[in-house]
C-alpha positions in Angstrom: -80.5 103.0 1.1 -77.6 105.1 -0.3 -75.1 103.9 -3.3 -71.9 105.8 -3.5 -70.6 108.3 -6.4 -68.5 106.7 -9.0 -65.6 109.0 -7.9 -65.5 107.1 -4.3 -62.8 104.6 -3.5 -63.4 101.4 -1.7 -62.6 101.0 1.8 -64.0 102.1 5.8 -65.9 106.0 5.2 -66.7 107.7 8.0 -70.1 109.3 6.6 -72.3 111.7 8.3 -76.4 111.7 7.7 -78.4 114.3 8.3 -82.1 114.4 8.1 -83.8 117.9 8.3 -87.3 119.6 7.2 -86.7 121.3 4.1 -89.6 123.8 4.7 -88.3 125.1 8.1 -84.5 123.5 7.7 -85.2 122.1 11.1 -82.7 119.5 11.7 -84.2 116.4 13.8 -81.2 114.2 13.5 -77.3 114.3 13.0 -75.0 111.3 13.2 -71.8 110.3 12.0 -71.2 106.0 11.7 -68.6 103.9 9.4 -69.3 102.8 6.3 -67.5 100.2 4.3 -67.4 100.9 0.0 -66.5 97.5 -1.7 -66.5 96.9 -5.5 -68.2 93.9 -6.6 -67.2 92.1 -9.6 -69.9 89.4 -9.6 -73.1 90.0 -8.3 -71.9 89.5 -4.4 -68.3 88.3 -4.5 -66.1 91.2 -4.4 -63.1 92.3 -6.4 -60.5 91.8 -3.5 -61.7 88.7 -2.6 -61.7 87.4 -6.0 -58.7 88.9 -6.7 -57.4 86.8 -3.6 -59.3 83.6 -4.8 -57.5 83.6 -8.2 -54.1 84.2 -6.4 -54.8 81.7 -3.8 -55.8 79.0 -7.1 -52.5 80.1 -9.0 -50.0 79.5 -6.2 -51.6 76.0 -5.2 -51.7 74.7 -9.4 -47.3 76.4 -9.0 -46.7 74.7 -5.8 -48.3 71.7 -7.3 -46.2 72.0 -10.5 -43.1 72.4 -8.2 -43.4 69.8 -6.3 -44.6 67.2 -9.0 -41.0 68.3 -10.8 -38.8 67.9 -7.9 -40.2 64.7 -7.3 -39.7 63.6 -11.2 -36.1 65.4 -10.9 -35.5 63.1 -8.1 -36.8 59.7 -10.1 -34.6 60.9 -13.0 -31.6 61.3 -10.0 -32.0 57.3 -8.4 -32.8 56.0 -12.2 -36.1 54.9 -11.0 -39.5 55.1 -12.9 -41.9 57.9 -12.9 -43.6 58.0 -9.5 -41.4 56.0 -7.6 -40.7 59.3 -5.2 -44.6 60.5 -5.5 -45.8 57.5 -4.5 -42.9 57.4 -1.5 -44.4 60.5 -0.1 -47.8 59.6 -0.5 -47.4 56.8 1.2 -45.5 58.6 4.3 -48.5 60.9 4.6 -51.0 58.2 4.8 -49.1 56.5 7.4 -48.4 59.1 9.5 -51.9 60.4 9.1 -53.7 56.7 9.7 -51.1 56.4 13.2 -52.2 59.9 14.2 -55.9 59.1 13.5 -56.4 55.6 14.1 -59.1 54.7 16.8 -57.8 53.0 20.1 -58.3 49.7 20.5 -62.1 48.8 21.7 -61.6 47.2 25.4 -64.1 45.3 26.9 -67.0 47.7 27.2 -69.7 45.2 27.2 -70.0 43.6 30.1 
């Protein structure tokens, strides 16, 4: 098991291992293989990947906020009451996806 120098930056290493007898300095094995550093901020969940988590959170609670404007902009436009437009586009979603999912018609498969 090896563990990296504080100095090393994350990423794919190319590292080479060498095992040899320190008495004679006999070398019995040479071999170079990729390793990959990463930086873990929580026990097992890495700093990128966190880092893309939090992003990934942020832009879904903007678009969110975004959208949940434009639709209130758009009640404010038609002098309607709050939700009138939300509840439009919901509704639009849940038809098209109950038409694209519904389950055909059962025909006479018991004889």
């Amino acid at each position: 098991m090896g563990k990296p120098k504080e100095s090393c930056q994350t990423g794919k290493h190319i590292v080479l291992l060498l095992i040899n007898d320190h008495v004679t300095n006999q070398e019995y094995v040479s071999k170079t293989f990729m390793v990959e550093v990463v930086d873990y901020a929580i026990d097992h969940i890495s700093k990128p990947f966190l880092l893309k988590l939090v992003s990934l959170v942020t832009g879904l609670f903007s678009l969110t906020s975004f959208v949940l404007a434009f639709l209130a902009q758009i009640d404010k436009s038609f002098g309607y009451k709050a939700g009138t437009a939300a509840a439009l586009v919901t509704m639009l979603a849940f038809g098209h996806s109950h038409l694209s999912y519904r389950r055909p018609k059962d025909t006479h498969i018991w004889t």
